[in-house]
C-alpha positions as CSV (number, residue, x, y, z in Angstrom):
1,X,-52.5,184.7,-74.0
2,X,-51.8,182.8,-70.8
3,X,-54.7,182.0,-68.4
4,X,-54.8,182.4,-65.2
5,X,-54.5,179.0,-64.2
6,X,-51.6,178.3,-66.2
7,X,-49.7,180.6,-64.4
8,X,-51.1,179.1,-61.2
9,X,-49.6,175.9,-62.6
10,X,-46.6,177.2,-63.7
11,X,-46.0,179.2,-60.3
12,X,-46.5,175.7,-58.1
13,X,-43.9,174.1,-60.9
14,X,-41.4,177.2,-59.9
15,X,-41.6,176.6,-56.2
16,X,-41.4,173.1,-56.3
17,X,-38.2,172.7,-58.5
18,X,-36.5,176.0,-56.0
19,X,-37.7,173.2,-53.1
20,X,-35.8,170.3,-54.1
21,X,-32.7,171.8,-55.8
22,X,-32.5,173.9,-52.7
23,X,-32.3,171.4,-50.4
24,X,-31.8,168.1,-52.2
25,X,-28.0,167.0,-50.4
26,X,-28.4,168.6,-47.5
27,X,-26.9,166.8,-44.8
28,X,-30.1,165.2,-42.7
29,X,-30.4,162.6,-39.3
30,X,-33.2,161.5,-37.3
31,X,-32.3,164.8,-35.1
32,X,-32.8,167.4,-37.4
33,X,-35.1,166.0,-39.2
34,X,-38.1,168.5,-38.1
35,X,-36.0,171.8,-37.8
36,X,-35.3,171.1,-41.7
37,X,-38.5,170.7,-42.5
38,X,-40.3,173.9,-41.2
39,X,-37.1,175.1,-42.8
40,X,-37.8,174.0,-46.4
41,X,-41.3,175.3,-45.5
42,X,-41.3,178.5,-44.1
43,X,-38.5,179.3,-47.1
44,X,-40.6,178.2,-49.7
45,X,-43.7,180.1,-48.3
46,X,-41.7,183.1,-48.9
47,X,-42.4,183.1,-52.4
48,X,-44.7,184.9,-54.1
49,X,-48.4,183.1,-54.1
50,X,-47.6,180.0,-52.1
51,X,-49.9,179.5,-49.4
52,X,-49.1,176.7,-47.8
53,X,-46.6,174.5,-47.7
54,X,-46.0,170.9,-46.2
55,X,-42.7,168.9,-45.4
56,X,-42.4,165.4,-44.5
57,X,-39.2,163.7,-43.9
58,X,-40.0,160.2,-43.9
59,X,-38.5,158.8,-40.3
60,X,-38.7,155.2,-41.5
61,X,-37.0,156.0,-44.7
62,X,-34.0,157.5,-43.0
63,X,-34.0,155.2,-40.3
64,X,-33.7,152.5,-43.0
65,X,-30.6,154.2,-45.1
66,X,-28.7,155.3,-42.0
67,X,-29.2,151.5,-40.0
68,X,-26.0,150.2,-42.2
69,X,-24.1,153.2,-42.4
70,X,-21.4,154.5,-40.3
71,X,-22.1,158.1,-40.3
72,X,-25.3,159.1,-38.3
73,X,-26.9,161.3,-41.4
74,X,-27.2,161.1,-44.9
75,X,-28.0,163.5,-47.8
76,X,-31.8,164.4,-48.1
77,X,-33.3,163.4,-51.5
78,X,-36.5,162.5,-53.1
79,X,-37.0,159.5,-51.1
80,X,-36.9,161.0,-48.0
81,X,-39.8,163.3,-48.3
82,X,-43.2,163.8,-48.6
83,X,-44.2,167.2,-49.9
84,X,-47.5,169.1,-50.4
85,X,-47.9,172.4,-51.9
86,X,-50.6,175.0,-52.2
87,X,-50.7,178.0,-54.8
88,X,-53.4,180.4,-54.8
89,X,-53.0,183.0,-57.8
90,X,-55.5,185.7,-59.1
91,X,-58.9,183.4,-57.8
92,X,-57.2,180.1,-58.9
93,X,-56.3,177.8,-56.5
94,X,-53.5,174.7,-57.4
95,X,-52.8,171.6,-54.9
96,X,-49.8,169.8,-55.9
97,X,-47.6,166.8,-54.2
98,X,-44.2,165.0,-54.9
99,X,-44.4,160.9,-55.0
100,X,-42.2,158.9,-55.3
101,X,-42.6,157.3,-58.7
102,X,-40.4,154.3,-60.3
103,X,-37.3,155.4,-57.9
104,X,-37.8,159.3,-58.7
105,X,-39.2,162.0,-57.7
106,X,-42.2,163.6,-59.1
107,X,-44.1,166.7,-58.9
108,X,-47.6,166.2,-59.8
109,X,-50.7,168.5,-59.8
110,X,-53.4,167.5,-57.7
111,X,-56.1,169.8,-58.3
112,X,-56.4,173.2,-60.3
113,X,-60.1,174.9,-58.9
């Protein structure tokens, strides 16, 4: 039998993996930066138990990747981004975030209440 936090857990593991193989290599600059953030967010809060939902791209990040390059965007990935989710399923409530770990990305649970 699977308790109900498990499938809280296993909800905030859904939406996060849809996140970042929705949008990782999307093209991203400094200018539309914010517009795809409340659009990774307000996607992703379409989904079923998700109540919240933060984006971050990380200005300094991209700042740093585009100063060398000719182009004037790059293709969003882990590194650029900051991300912070909240599941709440039948009384259970899950925090998560994605860190940067050892040059990858990783979801991690936060709490579980």
């Amino acid at each position: 039998m699977v308790t109900d936090p498990q499938t809280a857990c296993f909800e905030a593991g859904i939406k996060f993996g849809t996140l970042y193989h929705q949008f990782a290599g999307t093209p991203v600059s400094p200018a539309s930066a914010r517009s795809l953030e409340r659009a990774m967010a307000e996607a992703i809060e379409n989904q079923p138990y998700c109540e919240s939902v933060s984006v971050d791209i990380l200005d300094d990040e991209l700042d740093a990747e585009l100063a060398d390059s000719a182009a004037d965007y790059t293709e969003l990935t882990g590194r650029f981004m900051e991300v912070e989710m909240r599941i709440e399923y039948e009384g259970v409530t899950v925090d998560t975030r994605m860190e940067m770990e050892d040059g990858y990305p990783l979801m991690k649970l936060v709490s579980v209440e």
